[in-house]
Backbone as CSV, one residue per row, in Angstrom:
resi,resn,N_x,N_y,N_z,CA_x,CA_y,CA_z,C_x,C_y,C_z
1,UNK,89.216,182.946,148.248,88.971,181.828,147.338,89.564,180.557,147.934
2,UNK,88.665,179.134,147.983,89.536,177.974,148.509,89.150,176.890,147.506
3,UNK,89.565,176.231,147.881,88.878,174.565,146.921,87.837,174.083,147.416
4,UNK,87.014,173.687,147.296,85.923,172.935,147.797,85.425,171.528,147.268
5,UNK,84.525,171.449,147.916,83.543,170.346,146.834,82.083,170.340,146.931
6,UNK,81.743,170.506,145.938,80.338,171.086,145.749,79.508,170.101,146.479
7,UNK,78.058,170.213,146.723,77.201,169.297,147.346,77.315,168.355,146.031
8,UNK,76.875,166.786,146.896,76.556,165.467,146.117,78.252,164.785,145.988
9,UNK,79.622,165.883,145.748,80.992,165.639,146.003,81.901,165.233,146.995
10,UNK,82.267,164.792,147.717,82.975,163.399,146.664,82.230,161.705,147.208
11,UNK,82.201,161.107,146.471,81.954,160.044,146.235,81.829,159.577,147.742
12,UNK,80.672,158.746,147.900,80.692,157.726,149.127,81.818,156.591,149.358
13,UNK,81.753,156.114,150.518,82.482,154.868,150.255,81.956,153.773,149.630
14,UNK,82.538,153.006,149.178,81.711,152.134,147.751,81.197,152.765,146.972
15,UNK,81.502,153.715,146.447,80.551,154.423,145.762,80.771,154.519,144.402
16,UNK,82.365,153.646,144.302,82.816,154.074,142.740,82.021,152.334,141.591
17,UNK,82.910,152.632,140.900,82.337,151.442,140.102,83.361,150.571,139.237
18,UNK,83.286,149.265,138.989,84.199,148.199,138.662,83.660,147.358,137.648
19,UNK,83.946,147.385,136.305,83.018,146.164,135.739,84.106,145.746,134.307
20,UNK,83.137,145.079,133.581,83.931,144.528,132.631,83.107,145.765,131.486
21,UNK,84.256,145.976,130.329,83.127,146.667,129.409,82.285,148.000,129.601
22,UNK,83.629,148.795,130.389,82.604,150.226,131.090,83.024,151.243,129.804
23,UNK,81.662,151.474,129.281,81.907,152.359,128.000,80.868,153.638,128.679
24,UNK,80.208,153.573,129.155,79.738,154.572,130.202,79.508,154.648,131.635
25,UNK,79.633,156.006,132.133,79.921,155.859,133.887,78.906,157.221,133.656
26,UNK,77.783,157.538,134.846,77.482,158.322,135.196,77.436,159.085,136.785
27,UNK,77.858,160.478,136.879,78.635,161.058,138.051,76.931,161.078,138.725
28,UNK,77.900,160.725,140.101,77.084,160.641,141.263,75.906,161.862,141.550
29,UNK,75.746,162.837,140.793,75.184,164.244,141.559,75.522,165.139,140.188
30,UNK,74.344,166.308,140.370,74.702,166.926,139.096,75.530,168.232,139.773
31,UNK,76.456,168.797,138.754,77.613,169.840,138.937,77.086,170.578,140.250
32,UNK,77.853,171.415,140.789,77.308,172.733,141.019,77.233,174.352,140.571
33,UNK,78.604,173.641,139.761,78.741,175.523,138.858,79.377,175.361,137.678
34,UNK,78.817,175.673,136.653,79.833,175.897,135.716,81.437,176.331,135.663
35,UNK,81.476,176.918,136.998,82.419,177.215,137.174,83.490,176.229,137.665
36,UNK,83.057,175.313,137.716,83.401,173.875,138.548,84.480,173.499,137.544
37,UNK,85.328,172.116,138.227,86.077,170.814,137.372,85.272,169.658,138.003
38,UNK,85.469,168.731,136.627,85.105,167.347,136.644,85.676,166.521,136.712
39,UNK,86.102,165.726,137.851,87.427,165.029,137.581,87.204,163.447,137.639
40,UNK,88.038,162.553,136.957,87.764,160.959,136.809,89.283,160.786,137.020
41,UNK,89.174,159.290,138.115,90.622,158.833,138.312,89.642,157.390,137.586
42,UNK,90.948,156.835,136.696,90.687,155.944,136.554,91.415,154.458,136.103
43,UNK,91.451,153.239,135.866,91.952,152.299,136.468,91.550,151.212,135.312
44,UNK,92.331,150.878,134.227,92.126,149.970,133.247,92.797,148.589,133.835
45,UNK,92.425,147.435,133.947,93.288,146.123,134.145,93.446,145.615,133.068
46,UNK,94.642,146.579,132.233,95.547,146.001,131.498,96.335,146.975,131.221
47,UNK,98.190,146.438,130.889,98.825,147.251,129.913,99.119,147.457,128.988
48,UNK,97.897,147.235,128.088,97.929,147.581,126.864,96.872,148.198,126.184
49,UNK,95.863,148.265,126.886,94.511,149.076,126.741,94.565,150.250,127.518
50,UNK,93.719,151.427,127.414,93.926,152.603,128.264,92.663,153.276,127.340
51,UNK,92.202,154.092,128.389,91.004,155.134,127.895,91.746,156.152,126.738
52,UNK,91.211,156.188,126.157,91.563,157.326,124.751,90.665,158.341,124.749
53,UNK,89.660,158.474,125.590,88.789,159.548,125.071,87.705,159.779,126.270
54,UNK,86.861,160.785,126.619,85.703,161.091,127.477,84.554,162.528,126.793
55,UNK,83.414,161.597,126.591,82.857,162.539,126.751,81.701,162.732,127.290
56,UNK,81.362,164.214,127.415,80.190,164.383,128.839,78.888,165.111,127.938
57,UNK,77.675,164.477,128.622,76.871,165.096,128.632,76.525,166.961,129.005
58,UNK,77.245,166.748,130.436,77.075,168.431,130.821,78.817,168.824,131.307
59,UNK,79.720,168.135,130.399,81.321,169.031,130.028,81.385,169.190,129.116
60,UNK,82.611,170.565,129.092,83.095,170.526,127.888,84.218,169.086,127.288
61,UNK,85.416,169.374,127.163,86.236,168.919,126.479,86.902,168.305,127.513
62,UNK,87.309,166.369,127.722,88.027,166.249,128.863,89.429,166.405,128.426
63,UNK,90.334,165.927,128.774,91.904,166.217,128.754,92.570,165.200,129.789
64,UNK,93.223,164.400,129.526,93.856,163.426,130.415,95.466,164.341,131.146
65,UNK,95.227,164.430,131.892,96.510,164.831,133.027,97.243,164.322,133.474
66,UNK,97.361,162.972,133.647,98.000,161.789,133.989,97.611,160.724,133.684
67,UNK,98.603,159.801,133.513,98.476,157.767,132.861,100.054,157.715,133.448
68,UNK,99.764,156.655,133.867,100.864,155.643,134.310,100.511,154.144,133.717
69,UNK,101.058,153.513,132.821,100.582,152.249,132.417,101.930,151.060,133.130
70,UNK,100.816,150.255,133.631,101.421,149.784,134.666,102.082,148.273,133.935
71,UNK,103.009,148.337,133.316,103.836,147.267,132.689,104.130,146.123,133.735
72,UNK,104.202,146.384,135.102,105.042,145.318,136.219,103.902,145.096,136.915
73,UNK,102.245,145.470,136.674,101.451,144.903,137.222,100.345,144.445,136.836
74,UNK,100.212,145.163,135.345,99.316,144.976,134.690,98.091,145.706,134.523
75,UNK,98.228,146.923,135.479,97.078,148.168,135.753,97.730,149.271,135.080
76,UNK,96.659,150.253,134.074,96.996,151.638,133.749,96.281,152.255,134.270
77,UNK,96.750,153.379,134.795,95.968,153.885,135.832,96.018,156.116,135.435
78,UNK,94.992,156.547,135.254,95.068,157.839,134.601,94.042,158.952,135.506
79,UNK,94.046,160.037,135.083,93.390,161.026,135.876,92.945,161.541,134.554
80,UNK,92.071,162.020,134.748,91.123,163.141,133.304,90.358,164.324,134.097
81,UNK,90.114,165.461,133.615,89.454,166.621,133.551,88.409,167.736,132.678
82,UNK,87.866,168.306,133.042,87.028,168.776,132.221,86.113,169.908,133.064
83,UNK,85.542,170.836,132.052,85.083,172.334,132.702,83.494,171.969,132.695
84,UNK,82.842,171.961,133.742,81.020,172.230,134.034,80.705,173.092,132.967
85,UNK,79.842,172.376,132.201,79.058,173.274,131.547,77.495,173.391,131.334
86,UNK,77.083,172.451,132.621,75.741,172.454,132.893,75.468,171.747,134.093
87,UNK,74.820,172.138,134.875,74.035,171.762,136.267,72.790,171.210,136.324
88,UNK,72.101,170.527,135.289,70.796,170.059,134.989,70.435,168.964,135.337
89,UNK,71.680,168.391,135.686,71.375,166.824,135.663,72.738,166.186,135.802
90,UNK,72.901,164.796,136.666,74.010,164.074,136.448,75.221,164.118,135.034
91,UNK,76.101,164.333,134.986,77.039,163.947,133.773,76.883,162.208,133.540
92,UNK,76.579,162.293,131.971,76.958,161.057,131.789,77.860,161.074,130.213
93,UNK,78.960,159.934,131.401,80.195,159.840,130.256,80.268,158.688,129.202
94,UNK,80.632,159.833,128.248,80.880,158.042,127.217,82.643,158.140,127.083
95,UNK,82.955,156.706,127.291,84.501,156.316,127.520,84.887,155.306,126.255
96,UNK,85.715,156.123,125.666,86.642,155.044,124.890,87.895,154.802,125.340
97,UNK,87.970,153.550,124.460,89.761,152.921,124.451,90.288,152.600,123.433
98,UNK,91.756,152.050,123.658,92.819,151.508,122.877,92.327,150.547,122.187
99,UNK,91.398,149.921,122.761,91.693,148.270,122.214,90.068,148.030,122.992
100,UNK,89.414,146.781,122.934,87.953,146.128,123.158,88.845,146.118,124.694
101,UNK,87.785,146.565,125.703,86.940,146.134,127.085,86.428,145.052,127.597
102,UNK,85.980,144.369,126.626,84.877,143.394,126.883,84.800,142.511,128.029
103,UNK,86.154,141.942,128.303,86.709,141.219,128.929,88.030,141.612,130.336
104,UNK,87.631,143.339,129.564,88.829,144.244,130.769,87.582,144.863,131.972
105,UNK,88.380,144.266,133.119,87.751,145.448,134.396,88.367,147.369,134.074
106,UNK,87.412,147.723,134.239,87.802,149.072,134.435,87.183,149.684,136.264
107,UNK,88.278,150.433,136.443,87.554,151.139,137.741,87.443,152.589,137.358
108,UNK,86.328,153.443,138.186,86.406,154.764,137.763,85.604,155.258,139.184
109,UNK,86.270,156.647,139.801,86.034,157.195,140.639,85.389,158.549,140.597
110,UNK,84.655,159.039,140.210,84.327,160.350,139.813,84.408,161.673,140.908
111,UNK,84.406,162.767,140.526,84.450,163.333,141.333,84.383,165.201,140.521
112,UNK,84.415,165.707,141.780,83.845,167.634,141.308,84.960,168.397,142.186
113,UNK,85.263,169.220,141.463,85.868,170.469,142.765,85.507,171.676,142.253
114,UNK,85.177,172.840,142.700,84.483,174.636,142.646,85.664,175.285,143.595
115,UNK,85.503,176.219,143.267,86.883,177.609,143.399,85.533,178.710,144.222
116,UNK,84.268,178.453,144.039,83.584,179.515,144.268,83.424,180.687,143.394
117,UNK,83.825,181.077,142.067,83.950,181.630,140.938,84.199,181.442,140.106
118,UNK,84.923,182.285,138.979,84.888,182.003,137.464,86.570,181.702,138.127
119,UNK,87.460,180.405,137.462,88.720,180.815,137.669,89.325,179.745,136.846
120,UNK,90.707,179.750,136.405,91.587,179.009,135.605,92.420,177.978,136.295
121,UNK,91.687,176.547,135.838,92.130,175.565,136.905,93.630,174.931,136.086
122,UNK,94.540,174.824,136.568,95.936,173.942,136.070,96.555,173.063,136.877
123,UNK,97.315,171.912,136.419,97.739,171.068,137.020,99.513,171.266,137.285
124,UNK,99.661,171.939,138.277,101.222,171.864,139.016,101.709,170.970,138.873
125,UNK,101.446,169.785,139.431,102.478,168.321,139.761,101.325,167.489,139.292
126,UNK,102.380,166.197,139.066,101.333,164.758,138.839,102.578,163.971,138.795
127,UNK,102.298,162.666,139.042,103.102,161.430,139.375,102.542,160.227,139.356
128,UNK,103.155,159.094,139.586,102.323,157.910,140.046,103.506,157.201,141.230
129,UNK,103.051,156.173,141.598,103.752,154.982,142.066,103.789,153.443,141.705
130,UNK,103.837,153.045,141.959,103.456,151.196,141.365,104.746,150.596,142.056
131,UNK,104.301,149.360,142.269,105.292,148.084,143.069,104.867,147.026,142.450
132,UNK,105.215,145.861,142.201,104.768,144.307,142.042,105.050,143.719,143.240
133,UNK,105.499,143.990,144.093,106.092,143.415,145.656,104.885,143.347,146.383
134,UNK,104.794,142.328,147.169,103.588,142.550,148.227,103.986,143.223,149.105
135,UNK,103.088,144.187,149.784,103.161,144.713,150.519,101.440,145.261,151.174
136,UNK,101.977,145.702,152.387,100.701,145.930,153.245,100.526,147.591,153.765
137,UNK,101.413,148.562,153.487,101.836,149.906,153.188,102.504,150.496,152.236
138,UNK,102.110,151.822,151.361,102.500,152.226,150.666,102.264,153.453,150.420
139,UNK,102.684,154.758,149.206,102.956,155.577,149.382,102.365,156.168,148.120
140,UNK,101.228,157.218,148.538,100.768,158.252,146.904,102.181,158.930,146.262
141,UNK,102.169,159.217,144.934,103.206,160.248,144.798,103.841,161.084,145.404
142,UNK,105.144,161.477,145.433,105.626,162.684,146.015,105.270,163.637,145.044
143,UNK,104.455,164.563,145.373,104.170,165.997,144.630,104.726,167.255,145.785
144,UNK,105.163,168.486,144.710,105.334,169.407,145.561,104.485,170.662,144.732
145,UNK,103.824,171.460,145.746,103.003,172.314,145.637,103.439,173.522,144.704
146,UNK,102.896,174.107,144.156,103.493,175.367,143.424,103.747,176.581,144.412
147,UNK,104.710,177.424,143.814,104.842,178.577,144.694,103.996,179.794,144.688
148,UNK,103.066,179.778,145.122,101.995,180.756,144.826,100.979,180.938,145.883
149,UNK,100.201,181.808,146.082,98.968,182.090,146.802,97.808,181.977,146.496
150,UNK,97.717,181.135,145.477,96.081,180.799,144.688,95.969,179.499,145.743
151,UNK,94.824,179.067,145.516,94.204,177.494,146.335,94.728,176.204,145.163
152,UNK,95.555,175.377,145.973,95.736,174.229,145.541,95.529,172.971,146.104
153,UNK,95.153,171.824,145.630,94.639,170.807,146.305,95.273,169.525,145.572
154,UNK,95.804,168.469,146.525,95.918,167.291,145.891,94.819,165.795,145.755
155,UNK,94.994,165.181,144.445,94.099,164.865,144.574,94.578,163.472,143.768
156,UNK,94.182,162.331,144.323,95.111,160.571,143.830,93.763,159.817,144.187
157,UNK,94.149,158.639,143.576,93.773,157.167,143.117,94.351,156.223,143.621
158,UNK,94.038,155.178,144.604,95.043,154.182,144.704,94.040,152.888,144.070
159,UNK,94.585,152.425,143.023,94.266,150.956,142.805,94.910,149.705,143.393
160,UNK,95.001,148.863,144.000,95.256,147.872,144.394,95.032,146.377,143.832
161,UNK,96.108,145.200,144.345,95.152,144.099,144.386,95.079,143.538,145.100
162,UNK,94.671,144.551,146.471,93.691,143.874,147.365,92.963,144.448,148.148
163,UNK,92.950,145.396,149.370,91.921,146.423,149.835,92.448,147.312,150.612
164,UNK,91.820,148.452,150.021,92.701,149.589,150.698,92.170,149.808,151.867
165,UNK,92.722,150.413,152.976,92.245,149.995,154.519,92.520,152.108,155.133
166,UNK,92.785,152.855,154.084,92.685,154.561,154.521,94.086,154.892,155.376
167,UNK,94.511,155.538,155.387,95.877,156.112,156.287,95.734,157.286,156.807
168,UNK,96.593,157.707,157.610,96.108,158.634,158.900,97.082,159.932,158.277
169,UNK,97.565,159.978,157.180,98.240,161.115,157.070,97.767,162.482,157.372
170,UNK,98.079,163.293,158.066,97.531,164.666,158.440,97.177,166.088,157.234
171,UNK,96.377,165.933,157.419,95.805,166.964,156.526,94.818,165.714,155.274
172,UNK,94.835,164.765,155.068,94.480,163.814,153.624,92.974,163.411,154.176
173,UNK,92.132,163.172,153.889,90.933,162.432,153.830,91.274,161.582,152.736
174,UNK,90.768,160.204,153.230,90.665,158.688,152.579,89.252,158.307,152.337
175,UNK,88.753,158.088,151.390,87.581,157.170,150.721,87.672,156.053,150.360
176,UNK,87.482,155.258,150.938,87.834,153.684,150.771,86.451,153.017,149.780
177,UNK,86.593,151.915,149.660,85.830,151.018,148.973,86.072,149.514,149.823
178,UNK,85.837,149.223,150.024,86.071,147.811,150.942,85.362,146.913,150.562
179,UNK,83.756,147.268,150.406,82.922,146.172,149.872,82.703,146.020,148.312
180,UNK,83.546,147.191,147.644,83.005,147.087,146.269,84.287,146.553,145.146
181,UNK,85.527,147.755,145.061,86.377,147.609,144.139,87.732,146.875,145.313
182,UNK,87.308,147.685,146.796,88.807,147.841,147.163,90.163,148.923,147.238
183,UNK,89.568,149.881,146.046,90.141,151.107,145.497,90.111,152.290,146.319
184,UNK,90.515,153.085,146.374,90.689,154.287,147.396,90.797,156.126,146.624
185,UNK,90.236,156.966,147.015,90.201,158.261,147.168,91.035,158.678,148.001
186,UNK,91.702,159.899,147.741,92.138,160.700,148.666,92.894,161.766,148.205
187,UNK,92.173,163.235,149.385,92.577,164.202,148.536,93.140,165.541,150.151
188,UNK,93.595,165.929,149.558,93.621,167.748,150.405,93.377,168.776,149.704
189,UNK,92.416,169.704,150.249,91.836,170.553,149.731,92.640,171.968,149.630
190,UNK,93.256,172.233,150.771,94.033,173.061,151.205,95.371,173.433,151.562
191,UNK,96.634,173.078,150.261,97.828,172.636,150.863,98.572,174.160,150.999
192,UNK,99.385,174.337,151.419,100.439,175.481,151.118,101.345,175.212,150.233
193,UNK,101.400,176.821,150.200,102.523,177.142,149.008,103.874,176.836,148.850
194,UNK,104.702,176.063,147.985,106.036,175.461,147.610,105.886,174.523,148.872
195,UNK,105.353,173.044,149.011,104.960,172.443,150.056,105.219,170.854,149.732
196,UNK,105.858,170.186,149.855,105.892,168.589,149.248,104.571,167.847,150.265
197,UNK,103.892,167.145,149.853,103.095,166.770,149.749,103.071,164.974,149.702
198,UNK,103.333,164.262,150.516,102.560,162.633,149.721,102.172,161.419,151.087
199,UNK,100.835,161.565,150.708,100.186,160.589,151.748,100.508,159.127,151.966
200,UNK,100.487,158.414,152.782,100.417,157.052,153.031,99.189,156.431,152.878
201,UNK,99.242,155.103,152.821,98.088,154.119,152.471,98.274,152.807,153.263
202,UNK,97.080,152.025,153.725,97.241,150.318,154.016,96.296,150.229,153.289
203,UNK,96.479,148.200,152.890,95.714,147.640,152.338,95.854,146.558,153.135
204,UNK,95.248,145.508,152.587,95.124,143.782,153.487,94.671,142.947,152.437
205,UNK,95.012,141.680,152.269,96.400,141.220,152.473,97.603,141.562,152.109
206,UNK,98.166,141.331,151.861,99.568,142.039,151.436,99.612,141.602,149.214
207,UNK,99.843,142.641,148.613,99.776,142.499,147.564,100.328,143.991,147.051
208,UNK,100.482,144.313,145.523,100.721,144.971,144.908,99.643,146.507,144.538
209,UNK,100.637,147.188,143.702,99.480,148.513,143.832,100.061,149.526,142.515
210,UNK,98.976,149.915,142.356,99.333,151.238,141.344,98.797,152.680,141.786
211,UNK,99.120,153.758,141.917,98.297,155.578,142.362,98.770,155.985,141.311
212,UNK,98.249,157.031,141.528,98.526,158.288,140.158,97.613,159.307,140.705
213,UNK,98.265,160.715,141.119,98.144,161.727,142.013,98.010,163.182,141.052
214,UNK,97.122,163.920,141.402,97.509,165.399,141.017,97.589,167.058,142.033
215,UNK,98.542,167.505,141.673,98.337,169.022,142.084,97.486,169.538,141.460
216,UNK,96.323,170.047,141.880,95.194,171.307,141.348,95.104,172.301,141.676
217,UNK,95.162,173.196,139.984,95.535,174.849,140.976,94.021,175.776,140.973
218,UNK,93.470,176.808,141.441,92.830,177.428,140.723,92.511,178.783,141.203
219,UNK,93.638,179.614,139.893,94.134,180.857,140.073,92.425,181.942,139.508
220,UNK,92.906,183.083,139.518,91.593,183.972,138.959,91.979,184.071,137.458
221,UNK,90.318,183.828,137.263,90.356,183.496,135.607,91.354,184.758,134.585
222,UNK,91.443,183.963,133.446,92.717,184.665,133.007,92.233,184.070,131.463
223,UNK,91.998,185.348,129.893,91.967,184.451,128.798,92.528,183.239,128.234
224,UNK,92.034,182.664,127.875,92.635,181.696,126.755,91.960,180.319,127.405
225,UNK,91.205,180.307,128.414,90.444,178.739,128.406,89.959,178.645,129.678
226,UNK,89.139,177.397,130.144,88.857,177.388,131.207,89.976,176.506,131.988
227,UNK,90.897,175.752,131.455,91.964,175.380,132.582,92.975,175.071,131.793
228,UNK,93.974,175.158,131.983,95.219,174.858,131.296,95.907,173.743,131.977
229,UNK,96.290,172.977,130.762,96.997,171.696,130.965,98.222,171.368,131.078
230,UNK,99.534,170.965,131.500,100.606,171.375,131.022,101.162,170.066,129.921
């Protein structure tokens, strides 16, 4: 069993989306398995608004896993999840919030991961980072891996305000955005067991930043749900 990412997964470069008033986002490609997760990093410009809610056309129930609301920069920045429950067609999400959009950018990155079977996905670690300092390097969460032999993968968001430029950390693939948000992907599919974990980043010009990172586990299915949250 490993982590993967199904065909149409993960996102191109530029591929995510930035606007004022995003009350729906639809995923790039439809699932590949029910057996799958659905995952959204995502990126409110403000701290006082934040997504409250997701729902999918072809998921079940999402569940937010992480928020960091970014008080010293003005970005909240969150991760959400949710179990495939249909392959028919693109997911399309409807997104609520705290408070009116209208006038708020939201960013949202979508994305899929498959186990290759039926299995019980949970989140080990999660974190964020944030600075108000300019700077031109910086750092995803420190996460450390669980102690176990199931497949785990990390998986972060970097929002910025200004453009993320990908980092060479070993083992990480980077998805940049350059022409669109600026915003960045990046994940490992394959970490080891009890393993600390946290990638580097550039951007240009020098400016401020918010991430928010997760450990993903996914052990063999086990009653009581399709993924457990902690």
């Amino acid at each position: 069993m490993a982590i993967t990412h199904p065909t149409g997964f993960p996102l191109a470069a530029n591929g995510d989306v930035s606007a004022e008033n995003v009350t729906s986002y639809t995923m790039p490609h439809a699932y590949g398995s029910t057996n799958d997760i659905a995952i959204i990093g995502s990126r409110v410009a403000s701290a006082t608004v934040a997504i409250t809610g997701i729902v999918g056309t072809k998921t079940g129930t999402w569940a937010q896993v992480a928020e960091k609301i970014g008080t010293a920069t003005g970005f909240t920045v969150a991760i959400w999840i949710a179990p495939v429950t249909s392959t028919s067609g693109a997911d399309v999400l409807t997104i609520s919030y705290s408070g009116s959009v209208t006038t708020v950018y939201t960013s949202i990155w979508g994305d899929s991961l498959s186990a290759g079977g039926p299995v019980t996905w949970s989140i080990p670690a999660w974190n964020w980072t944030s600075s108000n300092s300019s700077v031109t390097t910086w750092d995803y969460p420190l996460l450390t891996s669980a102690t176990t032999t199931n497949p785990q993968a990390y998986w972060g968001v970097s929002f910025p305000r200004q453009v993320n430029t990908g980092g060479s950390t070993s083992g990480f693939t980077y998805i940049d955005s350059p022409t669109n948000t600026g915003d960045e992907q990046v994940y490992n599919l394959s970490l080891a067991s009890d393993t600390v974990y946290q990638p580097a980043t550039n951007g240009t010009p020098a400016g401020n930043y918010d991430t928010v990172a997760i450990i993903i586990m996914a052990a063999p299915k086990v009653a009581g749900g399709f993924f457990l949250v902690p």
